[in-house]
N, C-alpha and C positions, 0 to 999 in steps of 0.2 A: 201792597205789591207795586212794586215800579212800572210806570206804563209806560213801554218802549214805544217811540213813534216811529214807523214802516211807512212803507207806499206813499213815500209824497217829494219823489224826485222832483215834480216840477213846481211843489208849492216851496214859500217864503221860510215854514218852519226850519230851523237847522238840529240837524240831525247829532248823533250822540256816537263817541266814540268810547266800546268797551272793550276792556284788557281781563281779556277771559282767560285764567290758569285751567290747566288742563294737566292731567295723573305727568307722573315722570314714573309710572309704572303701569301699580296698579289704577284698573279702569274703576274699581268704586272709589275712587278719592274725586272723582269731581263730583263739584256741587249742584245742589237742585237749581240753584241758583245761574250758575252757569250754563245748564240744559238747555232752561225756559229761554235763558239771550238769545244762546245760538239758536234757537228754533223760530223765535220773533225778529229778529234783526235783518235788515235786506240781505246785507253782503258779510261773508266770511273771510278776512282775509288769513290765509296761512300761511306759513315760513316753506311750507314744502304740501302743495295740495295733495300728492300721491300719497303722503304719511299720513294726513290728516283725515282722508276718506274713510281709513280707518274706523277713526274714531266718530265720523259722523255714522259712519254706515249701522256700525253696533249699537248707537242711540238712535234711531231713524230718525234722524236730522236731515233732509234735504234742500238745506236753505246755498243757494251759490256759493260759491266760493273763485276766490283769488290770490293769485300768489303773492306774497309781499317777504321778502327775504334781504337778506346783506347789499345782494348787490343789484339789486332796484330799490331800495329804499327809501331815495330821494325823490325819484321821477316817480315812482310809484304811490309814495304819501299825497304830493300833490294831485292825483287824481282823485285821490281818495277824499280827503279834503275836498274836493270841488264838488263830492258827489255829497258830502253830510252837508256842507255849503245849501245846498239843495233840496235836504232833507232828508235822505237816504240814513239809514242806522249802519253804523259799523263794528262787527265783532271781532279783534286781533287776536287768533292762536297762534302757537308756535309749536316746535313737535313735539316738548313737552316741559312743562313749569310753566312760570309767572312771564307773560314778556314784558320785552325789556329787561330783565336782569340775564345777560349774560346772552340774550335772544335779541331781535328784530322787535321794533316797540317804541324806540324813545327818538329815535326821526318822528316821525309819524305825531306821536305825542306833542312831539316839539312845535309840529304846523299847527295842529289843532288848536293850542293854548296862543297861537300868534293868530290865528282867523278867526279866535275865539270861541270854538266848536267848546262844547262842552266835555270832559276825558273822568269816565268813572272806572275804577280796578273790582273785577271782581275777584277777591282774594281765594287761593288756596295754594294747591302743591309748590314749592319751589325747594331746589335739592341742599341749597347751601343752608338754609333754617332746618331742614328734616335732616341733615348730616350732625349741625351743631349743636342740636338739641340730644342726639345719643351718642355724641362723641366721648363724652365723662373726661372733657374740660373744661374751663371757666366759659359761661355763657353769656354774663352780664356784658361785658367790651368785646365787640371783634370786629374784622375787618371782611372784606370779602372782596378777592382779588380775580374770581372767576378765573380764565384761561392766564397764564402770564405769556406776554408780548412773543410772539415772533423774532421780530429784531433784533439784535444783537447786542443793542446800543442800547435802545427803550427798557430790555427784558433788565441787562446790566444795570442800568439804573432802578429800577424797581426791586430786584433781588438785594441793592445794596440799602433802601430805603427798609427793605422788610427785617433787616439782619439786627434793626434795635427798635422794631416795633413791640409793644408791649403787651397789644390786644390779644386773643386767640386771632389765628387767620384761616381762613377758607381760600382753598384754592382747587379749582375743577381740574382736570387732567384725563387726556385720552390714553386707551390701555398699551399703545405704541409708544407712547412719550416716555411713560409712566417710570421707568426705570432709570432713565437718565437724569429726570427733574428730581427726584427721589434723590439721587446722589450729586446733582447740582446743587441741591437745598439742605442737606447734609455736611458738604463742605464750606457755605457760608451762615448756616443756623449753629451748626455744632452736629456732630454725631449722637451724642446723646441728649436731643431736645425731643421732647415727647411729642407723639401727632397720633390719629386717628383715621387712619386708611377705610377709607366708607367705599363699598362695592354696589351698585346693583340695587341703589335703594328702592326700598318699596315693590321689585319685582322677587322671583322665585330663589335665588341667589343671592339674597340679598346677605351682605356680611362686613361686620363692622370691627374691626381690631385696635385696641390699645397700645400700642410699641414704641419704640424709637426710629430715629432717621439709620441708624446703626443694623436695627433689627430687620426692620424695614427693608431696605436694600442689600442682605445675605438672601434673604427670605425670598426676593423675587427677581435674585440671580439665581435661583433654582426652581421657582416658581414661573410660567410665563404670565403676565398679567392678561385677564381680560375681562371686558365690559367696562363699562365707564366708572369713573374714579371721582370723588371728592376727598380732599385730603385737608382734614382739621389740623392746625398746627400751635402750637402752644407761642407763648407768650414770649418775649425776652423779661426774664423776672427782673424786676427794681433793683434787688441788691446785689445780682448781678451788672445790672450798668454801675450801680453805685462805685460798686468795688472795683470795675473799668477807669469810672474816673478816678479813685481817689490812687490808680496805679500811674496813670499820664500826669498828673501833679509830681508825685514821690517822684517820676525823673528829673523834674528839676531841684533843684536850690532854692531853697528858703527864699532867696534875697529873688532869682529867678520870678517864682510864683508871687509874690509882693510885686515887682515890675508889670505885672498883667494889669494888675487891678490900679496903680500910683499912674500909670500911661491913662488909665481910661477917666482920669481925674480922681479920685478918691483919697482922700488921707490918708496918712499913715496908718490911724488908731481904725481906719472903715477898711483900710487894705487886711490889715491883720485878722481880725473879724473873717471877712471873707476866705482868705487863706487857708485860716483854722479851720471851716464848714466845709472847704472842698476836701481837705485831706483828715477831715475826721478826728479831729484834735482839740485842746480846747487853747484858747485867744494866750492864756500865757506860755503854753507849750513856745507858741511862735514867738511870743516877746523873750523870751527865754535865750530861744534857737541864736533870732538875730544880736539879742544882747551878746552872745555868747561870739558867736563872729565879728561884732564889734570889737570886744577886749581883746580878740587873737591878731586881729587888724592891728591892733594898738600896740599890742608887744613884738610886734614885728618890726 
C-alpha cells in the first residue's frame, strides 16, 4: 500500500500531488483507492468546494479542502506547489471525472513536474471513455474534443479540421447548446453520418441511442434536451476521402494533373505513375490518355 506523507509543512520532504477521479454519477464508482488519498492527504483541492462537500460528507471525509477552478488556476497552483514544496500532500477533485481532462488539473500538473513535486493519477470515472466504450462504434482510434471552442474563429477552425478526421470523435456538449451543435455538425459532417447521443451517464436517466445527425436533430426539435451530453461521432470513412480525391483530380486534364507532379520535379514515366494512383487507374490508361492528345495535337 502506498504511504502517503501528511503533516510535515515545515520539513524538507516534498510532498505528492494526486489526481483523484471521482463518479460522474454514480457515487459507487469511486475507488477504494481513492477513499484512503482523500482521507490521508493534508489538502483537497476542488474545482467547486460547495459540490464537492457533497461527496466528502457521504464518505466521511473531513480532510480540508480548497477551491482550485478555471479561473484561479494559475495563482492558485502556485500556492499549492509551495505548500507540497513543503511537504504538505495534495488531492485534486473536480465535480466529477478524471481532472484535467476536460476539468481544472493540468496548470497545476504543469508546476509540479517544473518544481519537480512528484504527480500520480489515481484512475477511474471519466465520461468520454464510459461514452465510447457503449457507443457501438469503432473504439480502437479516436479523438476527444471535449467542449468545442467558444470562438467563432477557433470553433471554425476546429469544425473544419473534424470534417476529414477519420477517428470516432467524442465531443461533450451542454443540454442548452445541444441542438444547435447537433445541427452545426450535421451541416459540415454530412446529415447522415452516424453518432451516439450518450445522456446521463452512470446516473438514473442514463440513455444512450444509435442515429444519425439527420435523426438526431428531428428528434430533439420536438424533444427538449436535458442533462448533460456526450456525443460519439463516427469517422470520415477512407473510401469516402478516397473517392473525394480521386473527384478533385477528374476535374482536371490529364496533361493538367501530370503538371502537378513534372513542377514538383518528377519525370515524366514517376508523374504518370503518380497520376494513375490518385485517379485510380492503371499507368497505361494515362500513357494512352496523353498519347492520344498527342496525335490529336498533331493532326491539328
Amino acid at each position: 500500500m502506498e504511504d502517503i506523507k501528511t503533516g510535515n509543512m515545515e520539513g524538507s520532504l516534498r510532498g505528492t500531488l494526486y489526481l483523484c477521479a471521482t463518479p460522474i454519477g454514480n457515487l459507487e464508482d469511486i475507488t477504494f483507492r481513492v477513499l484512503r488519498t482523500l482521507k490521508e492527504v493534508d489538502i483537497i483541492a476542488a474545482e467547486d468546494t460547495r459540490n464537492s462537500i457533497k461527496l466528502l460528507n457521504h464518505f466521511d471525509i473531513k480532510t480540508p479542502m480548497t477551491s482550485y477552478h478555471e479561473y484561479n488556476k494559475v495563482e492558485k497552483a502556485r500556492t499549492l506547489v509551495d505548500k507540497m514544496l513543503k511537504g504538505a500532500s495534495v488531492a485534486v477533485i473536480t465535480d466529477a471525472g478524471t481532472p484535467g481532462i476536460s476539468d481544472p488539473g493540468e496548470e497545476l500538473v504543469r508546476q509540479c513536474h517544473e518544481a519537480g513535486i512528484r504527480v500520480t493519477s489515481l484512475p477511474g470515472p471519466a465520461a468520454c471513455v464510459t461514452a465510447l466504450t457503449m457507443s457501438g462504434l469503432p473504439t480502437r482510434r479516436f479523438c476527444f474534443e471535449a467542449f468545442l471552442p467558444y470562438d467563432k474563429k477557433e470553433r471554425k477552425e476546429v469544425l473544419s479540421e473534424l470534417a476529414s478526421e477519420t477517428r470516432t470523435i467524442i465531443i461533450y456538449e451542454a443540454p442548452h447548446r445541444l441542438k444547435a451543435t447537433l445541427s452545426e455538425l450535421s451541416d459540415i459532417l454530412g446529415a447522415d453520418r452516424r453518432l451516439s447521443v450518450c445522456k446521463e451517464l452512470t446516473k438514473r436517466y442514463e440513455n444512450v441511442f444509435l442515429t444519425t445527425f439527420e435523426e438526431a436533430c428531428e428528434y430533439y426539435d420536438n424533444n427538449e434536451p436535458k442533462g448533460e451530453y456526450v456525443l460519439v461521432i463516427q469517422g470520415k470513412s477512407r473510401e469516402i476521402i478516397k473517392q473525394e480525391e480521386v473527384k478533385t483530380w477528374e476535374a482536371m486534364t490529364i496533361e493538367e494533373h501530370m503538371k502537378v507532379y513534372t513542377d514538383k520535379g518528377m519525370d515524366k514515366k514517376e508523374a504518370m505513375k503518380a497520376v494513375a494512383k490518385d485517379r485510380g487507374v492503371s499507368k497505361r490508361d494515362i500513357y494512352n490518355e496523353l498519347l492520344k492528345q498527342e496525335r490529336g495535337e498533331e493532326n491539328e
